[in-house]
N, CA, C and O atoms as CSV, one atom per row, in Angstrom:
chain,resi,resn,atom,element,x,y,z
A,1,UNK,N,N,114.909,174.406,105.004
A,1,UNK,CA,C,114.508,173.465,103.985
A,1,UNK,C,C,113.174,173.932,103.393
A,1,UNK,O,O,112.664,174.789,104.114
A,2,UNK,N,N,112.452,173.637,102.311
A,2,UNK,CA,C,111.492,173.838,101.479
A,2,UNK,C,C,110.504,173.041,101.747
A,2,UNK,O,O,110.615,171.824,101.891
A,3,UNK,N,N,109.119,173.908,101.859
A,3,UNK,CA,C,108.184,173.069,101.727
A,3,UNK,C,C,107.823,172.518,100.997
A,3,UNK,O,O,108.206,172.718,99.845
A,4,UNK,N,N,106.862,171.499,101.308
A,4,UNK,CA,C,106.952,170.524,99.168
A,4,UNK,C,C,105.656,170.373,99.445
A,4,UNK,O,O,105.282,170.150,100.596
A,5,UNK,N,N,104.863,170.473,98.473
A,5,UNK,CA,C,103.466,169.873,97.958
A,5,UNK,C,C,103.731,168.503,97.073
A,5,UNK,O,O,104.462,168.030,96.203
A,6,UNK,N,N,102.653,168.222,97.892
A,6,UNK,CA,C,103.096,166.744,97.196
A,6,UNK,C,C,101.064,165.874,96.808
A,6,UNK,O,O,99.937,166.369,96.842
A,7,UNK,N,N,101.566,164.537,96.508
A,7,UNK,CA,C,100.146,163.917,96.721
A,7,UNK,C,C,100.050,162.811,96.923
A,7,UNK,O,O,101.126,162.250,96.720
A,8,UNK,N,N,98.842,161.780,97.417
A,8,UNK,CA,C,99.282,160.055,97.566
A,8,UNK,C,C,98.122,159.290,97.318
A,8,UNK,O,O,97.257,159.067,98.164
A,9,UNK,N,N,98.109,158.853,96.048
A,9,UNK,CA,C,96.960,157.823,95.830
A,9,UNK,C,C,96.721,156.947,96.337
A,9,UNK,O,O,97.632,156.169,96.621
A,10,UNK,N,N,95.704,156.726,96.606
A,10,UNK,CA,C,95.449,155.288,97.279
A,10,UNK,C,C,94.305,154.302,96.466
A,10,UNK,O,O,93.563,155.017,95.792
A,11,UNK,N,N,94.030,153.101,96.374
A,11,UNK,CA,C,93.304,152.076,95.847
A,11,UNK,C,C,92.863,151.140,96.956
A,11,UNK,O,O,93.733,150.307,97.207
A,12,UNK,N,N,91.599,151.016,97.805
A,12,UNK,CA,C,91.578,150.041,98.818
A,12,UNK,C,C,90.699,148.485,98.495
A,12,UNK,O,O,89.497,148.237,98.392
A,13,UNK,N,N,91.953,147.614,98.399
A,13,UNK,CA,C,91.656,146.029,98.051
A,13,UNK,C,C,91.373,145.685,99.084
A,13,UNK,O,O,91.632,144.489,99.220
A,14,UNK,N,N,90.688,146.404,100.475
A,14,UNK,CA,C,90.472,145.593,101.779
A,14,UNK,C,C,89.567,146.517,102.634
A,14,UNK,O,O,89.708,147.720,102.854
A,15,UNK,N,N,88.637,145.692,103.050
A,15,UNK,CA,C,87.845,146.392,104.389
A,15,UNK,C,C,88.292,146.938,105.468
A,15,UNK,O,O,87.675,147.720,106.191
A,16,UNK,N,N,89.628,146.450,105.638
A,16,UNK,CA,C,90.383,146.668,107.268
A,16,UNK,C,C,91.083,147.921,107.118
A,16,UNK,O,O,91.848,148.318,106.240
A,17,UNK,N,N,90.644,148.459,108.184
A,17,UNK,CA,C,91.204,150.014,108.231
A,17,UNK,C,C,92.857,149.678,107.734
A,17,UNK,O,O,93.527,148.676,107.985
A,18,UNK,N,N,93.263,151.011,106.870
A,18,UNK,CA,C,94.545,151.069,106.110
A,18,UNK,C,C,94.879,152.406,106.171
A,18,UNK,O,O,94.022,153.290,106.176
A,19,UNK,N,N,96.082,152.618,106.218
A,19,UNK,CA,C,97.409,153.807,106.374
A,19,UNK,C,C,97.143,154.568,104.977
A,19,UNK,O,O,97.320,153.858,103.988
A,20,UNK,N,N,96.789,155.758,104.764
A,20,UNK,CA,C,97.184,156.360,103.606
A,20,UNK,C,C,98.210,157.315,103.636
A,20,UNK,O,O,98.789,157.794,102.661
A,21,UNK,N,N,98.396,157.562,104.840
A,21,UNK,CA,C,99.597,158.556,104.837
A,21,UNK,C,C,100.068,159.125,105.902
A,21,UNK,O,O,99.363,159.810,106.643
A,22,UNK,N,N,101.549,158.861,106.130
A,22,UNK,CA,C,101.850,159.206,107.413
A,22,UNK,C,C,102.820,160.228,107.444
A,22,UNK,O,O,103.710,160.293,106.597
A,23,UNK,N,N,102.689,161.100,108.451
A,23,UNK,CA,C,103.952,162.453,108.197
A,23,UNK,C,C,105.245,161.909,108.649
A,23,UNK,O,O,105.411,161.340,109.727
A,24,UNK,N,N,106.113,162.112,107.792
A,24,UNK,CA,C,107.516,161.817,108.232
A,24,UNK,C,C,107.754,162.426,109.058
A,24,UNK,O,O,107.231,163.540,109.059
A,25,UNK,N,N,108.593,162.087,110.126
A,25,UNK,CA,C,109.537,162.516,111.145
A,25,UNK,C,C,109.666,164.445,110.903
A,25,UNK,O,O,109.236,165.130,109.975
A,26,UNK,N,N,110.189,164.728,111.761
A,26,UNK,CA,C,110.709,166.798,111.292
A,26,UNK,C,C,109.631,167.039,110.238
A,26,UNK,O,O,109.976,167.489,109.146
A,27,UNK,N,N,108.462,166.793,110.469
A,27,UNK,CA,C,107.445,167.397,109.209
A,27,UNK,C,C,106.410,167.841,110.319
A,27,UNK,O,O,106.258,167.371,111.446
A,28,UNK,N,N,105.747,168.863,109.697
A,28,UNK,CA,C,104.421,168.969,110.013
A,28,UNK,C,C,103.490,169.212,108.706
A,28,UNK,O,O,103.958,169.935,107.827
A,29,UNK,N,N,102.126,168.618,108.516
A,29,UNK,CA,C,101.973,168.722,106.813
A,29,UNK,C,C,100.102,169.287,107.007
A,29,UNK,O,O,99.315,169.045,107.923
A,30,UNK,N,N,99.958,169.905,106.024
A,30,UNK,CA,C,98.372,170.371,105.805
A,30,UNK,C,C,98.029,169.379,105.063
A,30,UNK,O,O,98.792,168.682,104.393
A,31,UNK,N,N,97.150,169.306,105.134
A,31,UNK,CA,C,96.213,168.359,104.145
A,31,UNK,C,C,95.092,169.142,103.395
A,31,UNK,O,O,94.159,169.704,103.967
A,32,UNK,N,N,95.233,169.121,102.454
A,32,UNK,CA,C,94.168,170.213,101.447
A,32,UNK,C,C,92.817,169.156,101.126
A,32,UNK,O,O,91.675,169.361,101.537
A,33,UNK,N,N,93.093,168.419,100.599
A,33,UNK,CA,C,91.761,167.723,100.662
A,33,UNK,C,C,92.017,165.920,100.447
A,33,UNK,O,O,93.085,165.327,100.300
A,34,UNK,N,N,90.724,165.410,100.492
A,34,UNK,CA,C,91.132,164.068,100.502
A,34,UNK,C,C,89.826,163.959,99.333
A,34,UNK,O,O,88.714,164.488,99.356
A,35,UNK,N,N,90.631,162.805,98.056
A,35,UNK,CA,C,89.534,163.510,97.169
A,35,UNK,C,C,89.013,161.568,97.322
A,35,UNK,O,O,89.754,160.588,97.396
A,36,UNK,N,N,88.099,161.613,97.323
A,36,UNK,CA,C,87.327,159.837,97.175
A,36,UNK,C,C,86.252,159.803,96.111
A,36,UNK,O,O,85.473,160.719,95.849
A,37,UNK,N,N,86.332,158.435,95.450
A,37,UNK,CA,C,85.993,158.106,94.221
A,37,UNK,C,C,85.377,156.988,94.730
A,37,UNK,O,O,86.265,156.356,95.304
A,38,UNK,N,N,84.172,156.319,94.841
A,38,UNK,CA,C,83.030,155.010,94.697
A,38,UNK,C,C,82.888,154.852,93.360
A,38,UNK,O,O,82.357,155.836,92.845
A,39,UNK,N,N,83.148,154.035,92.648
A,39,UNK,CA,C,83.588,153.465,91.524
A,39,UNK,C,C,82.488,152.241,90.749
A,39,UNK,O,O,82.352,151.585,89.716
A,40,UNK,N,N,81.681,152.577,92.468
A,40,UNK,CA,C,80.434,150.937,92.278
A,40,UNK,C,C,78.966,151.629,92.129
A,40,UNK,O,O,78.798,152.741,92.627
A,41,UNK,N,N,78.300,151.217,91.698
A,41,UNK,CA,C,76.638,151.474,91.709
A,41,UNK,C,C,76.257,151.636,93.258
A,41,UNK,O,O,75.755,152.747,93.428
A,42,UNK,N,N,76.295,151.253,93.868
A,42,UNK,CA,C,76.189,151.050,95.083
A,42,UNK,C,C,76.587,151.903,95.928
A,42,UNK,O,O,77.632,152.399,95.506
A,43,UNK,N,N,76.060,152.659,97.665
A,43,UNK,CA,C,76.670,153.022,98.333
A,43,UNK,C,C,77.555,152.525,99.411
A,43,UNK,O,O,77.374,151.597,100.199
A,44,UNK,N,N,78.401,153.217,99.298
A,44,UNK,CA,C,79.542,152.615,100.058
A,44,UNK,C,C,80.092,153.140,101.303
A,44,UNK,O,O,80.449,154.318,101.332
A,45,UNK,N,N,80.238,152.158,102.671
A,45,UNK,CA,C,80.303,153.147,103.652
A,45,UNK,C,C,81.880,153.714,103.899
A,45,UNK,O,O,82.676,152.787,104.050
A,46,UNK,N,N,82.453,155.012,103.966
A,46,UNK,CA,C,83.398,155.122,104.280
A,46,UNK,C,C,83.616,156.019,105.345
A,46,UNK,O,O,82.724,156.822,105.622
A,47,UNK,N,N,84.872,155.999,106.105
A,47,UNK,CA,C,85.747,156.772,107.538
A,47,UNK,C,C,86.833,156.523,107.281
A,47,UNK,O,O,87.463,155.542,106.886
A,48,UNK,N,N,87.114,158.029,107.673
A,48,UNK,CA,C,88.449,158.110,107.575
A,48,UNK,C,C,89.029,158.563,109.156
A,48,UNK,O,O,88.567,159.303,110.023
A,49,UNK,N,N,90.025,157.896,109.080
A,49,UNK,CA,C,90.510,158.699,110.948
A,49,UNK,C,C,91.649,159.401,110.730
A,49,UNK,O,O,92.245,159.272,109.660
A,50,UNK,N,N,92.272,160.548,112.080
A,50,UNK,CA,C,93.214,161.096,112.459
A,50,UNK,C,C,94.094,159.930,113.885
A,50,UNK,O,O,93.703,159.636,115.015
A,51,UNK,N,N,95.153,159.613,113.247
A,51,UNK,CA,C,95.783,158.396,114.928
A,51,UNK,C,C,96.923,159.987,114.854
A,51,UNK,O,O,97.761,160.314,114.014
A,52,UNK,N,N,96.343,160.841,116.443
A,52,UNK,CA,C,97.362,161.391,117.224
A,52,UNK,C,C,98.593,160.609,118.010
A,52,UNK,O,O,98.574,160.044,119.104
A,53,UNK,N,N,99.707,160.785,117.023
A,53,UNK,CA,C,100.855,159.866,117.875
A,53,UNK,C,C,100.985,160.490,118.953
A,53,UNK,O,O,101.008,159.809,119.978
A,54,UNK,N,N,101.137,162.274,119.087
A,54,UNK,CA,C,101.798,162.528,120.040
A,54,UNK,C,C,100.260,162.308,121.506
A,54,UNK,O,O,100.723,162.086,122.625
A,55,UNK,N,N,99.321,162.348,121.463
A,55,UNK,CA,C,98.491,161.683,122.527
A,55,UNK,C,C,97.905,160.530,122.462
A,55,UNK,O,O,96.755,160.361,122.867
A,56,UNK,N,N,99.030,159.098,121.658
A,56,UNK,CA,C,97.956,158.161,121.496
A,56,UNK,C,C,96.724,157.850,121.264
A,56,UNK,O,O,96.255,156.765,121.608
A,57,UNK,N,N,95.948,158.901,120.562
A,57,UNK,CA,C,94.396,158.584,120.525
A,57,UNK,C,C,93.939,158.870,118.627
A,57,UNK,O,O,94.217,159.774,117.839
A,58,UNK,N,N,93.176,157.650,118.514
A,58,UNK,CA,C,92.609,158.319,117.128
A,58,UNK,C,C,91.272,158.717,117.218
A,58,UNK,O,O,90.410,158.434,118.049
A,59,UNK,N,N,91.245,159.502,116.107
A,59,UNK,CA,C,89.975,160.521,116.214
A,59,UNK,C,C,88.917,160.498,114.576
A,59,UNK,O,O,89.371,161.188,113.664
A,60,UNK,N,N,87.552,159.699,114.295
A,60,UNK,CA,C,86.912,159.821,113.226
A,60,UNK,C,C,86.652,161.368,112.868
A,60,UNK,O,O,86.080,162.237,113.527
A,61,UNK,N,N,87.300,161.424,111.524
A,61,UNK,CA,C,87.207,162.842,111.071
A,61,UNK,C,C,85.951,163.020,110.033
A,61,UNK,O,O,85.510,164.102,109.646
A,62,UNK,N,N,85.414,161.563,109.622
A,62,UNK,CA,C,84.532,161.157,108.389
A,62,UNK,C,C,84.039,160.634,108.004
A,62,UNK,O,O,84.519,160.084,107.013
A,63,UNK,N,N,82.855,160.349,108.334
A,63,UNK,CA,C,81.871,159.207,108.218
A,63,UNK,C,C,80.693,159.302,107.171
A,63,UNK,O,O,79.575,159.622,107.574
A,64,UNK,N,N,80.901,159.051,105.937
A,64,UNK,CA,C,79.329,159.035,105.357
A,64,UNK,C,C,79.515,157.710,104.445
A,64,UNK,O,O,80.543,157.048,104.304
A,65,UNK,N,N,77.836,157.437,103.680
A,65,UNK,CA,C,77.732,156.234,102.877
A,65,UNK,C,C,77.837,157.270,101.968
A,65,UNK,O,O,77.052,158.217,101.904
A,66,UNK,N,N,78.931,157.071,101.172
A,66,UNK,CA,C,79.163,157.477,99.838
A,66,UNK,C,C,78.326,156.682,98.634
A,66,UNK,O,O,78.287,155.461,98.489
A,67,UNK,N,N,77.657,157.700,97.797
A,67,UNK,CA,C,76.612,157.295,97.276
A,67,UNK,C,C,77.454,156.803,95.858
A,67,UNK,O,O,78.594,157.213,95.639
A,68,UNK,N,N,76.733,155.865,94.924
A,68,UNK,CA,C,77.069,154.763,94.288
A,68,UNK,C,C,77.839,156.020,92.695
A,68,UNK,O,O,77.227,157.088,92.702
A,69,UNK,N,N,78.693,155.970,91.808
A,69,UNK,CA,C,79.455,156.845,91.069
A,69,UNK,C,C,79.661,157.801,91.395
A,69,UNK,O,O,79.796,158.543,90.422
A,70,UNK,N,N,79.810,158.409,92.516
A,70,UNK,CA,C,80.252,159.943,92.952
A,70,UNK,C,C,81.587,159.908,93.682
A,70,UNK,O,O,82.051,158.855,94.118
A,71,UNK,N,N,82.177,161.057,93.801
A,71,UNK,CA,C,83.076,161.788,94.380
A,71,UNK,C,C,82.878,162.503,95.436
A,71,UNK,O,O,81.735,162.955,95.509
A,72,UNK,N,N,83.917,162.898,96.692
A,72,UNK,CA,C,83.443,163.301,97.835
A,72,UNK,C,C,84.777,163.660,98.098
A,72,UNK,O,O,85.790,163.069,97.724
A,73,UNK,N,N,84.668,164.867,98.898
A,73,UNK,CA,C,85.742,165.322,99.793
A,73,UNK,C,C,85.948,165.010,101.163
A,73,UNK,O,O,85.047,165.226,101.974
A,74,UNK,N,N,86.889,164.591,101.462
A,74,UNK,CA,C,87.274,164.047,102.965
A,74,UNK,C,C,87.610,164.689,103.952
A,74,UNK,O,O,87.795,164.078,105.005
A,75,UNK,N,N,87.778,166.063,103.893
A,75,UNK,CA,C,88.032,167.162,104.618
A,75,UNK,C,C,87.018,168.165,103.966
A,75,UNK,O,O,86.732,168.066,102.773
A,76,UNK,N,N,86.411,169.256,104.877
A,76,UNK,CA,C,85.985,170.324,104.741
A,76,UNK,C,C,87.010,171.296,104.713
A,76,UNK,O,O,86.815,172.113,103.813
A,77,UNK,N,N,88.095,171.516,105.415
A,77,UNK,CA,C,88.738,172.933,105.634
A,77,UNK,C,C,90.508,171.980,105.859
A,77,UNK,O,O,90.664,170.801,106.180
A,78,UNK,N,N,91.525,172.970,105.566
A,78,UNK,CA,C,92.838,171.568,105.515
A,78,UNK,C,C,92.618,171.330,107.403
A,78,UNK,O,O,92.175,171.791,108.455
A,79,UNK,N,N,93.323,170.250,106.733
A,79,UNK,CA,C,93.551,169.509,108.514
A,79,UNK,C,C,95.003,169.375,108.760
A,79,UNK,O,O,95.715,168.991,107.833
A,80,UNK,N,N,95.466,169.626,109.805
A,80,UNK,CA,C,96.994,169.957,110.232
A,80,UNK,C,C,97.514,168.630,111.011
A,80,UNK,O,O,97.194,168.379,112.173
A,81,UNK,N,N,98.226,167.944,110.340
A,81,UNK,CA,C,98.697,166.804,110.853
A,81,UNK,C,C,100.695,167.138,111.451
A,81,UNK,O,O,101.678,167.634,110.901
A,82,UNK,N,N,100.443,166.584,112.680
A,82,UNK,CA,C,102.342,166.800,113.185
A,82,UNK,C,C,102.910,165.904,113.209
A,82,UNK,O,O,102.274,164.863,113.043
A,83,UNK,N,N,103.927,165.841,113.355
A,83,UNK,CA,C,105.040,164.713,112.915
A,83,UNK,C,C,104.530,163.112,113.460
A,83,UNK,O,O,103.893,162.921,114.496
A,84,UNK,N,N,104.900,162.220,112.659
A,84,UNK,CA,C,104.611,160.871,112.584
A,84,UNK,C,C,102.696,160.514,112.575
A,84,UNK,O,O,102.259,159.394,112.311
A,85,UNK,N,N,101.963,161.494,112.854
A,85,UNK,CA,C,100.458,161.361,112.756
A,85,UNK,C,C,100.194,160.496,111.860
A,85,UNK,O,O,100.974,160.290,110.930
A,86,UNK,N,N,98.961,159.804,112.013
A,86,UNK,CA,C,98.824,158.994,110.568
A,86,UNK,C,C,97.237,159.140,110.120
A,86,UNK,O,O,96.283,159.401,110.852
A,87,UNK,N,N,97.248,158.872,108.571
A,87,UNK,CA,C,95.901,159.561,108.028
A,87,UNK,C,C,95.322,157.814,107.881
A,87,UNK,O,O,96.266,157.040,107.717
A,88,UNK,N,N,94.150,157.246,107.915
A,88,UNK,CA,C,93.731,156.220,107.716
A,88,UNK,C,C,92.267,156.213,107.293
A,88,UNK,O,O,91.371,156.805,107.896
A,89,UNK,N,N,92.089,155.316,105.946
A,89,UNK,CA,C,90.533,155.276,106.400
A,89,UNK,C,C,90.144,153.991,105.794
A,89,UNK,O,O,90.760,153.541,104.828
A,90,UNK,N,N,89.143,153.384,106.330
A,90,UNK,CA,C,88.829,152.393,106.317
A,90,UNK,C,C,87.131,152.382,105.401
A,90,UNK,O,O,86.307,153.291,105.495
A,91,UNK,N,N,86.962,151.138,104.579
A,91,UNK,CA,C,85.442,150.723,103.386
A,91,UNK,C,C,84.710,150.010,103.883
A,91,UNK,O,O,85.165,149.509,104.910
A,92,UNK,N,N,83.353,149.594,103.521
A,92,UNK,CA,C,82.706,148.330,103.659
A,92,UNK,C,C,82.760,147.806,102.666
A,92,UNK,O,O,82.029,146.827,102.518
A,93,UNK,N,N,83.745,148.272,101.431
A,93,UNK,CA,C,83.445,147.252,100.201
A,93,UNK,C,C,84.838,147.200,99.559
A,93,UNK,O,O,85.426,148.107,98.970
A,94,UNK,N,N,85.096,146.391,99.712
A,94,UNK,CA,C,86.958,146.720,98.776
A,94,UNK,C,C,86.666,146.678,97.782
A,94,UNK,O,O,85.516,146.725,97.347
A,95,UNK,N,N,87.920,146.553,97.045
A,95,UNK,CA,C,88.275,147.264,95.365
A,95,UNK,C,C,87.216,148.380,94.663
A,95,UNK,O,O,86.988,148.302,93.456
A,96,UNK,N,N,86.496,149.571,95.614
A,96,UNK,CA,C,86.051,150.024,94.855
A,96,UNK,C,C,85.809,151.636,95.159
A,96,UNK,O,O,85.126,152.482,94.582
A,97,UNK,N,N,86.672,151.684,96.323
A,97,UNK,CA,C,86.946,153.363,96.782
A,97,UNK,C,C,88.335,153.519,96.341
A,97,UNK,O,O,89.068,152.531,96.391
A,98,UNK,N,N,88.575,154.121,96.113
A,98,UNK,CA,C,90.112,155.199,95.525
A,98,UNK,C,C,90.213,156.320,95.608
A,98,UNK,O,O,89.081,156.739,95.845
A,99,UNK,N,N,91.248,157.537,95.534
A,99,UNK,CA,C,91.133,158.429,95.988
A,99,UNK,C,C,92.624,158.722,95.598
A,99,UNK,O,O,93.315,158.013,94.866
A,100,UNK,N,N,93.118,160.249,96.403
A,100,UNK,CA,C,94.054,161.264,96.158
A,100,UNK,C,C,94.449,161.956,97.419
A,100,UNK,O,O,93.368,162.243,97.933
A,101,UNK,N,N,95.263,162.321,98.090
A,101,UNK,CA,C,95.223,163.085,99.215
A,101,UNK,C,C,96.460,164.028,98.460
A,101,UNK,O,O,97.467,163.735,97.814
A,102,UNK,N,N,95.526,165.925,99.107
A,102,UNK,CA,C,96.649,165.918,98.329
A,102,UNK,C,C,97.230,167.147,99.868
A,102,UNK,O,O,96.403,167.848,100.452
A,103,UNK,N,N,98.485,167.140,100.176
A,103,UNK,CA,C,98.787,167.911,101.036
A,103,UNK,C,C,100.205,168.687,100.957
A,103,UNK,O,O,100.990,168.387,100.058
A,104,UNK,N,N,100.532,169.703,101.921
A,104,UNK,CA,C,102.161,170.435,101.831
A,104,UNK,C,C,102.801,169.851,103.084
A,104,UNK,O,O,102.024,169.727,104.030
A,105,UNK,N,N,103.921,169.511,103.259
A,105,UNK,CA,C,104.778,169.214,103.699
A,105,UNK,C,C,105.551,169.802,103.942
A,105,UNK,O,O,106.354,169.988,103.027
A,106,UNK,N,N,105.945,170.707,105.730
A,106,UNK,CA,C,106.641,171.877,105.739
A,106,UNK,C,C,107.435,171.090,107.413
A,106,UNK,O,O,106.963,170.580,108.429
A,107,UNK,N,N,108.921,171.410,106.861
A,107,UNK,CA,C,109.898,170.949,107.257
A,107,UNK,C,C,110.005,171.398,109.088
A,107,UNK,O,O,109.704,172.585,109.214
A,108,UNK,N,N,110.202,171.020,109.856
A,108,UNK,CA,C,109.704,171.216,110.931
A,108,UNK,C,C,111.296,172.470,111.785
A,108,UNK,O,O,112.212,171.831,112.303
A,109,UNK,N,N,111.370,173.482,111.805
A,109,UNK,CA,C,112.533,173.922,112.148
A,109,UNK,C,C,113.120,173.781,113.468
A,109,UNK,O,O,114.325,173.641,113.675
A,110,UNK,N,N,111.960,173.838,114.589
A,110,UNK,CA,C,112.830,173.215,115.677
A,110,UNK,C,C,113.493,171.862,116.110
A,110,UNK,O,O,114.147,171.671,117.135
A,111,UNK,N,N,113.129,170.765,114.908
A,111,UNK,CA,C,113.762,169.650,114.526
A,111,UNK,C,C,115.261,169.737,114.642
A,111,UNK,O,O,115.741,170.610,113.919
A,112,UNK,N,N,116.301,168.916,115.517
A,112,UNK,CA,C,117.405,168.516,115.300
A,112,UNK,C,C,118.003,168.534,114.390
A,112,UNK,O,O,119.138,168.057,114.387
């Protein structure tokens, strides 16, 4: 099967940590960057986490106060997420971080 590049916007109307993207099943996917937008005068605190399904544990990949109209990258170098992993990150200010993740999606071959 083909790998696919793909991408997934997100808009966060809530403080409480939220799902931006989870690898489907038979996937393993890179993540090229996570692009974030503060939209407010203001700085805004954001984290983003890694939840390892296959060892139950999540892991902060990203922590800064994003400063008030700027843009920021959420990854330094891609990050390798395996099947069912989930990407999450959580604001101190809703409606006013948004963003892009953009990653490849490569079909997992020892998959069933």
């Amino acid at each position: 099967m083909a790998n696919i590049y793909k991408n997934a916007g997100f808009s966060l109307s809530t403080t409480n940590l939220t799902t931006i993207y989870t690898v489907p099943t038979d996937r393993t996917a890179i993540v090229k960057s996570i692009q974030i937008n503060n939209d407010d005068a203001s700085a805004i605190q954001t984290e983003i986490f890694v939840t390892d399904t296959s060892a139950s544990t999540t892991h902060k990949i990203y922590h800064k106060d994003l400063a008030g109209d700027t843009t920021d990258n959420g990854v330094l170098a891609p990050l390798v997420l395996e099947s069912t992993d989930i990407l999450k990150i959580q604001v101190g200010t809703a409606n006013k971080i948004e963003g892009i993740v953009s990653y490849l999606e490569i079909f997992d071959e020892k998959s069933p």
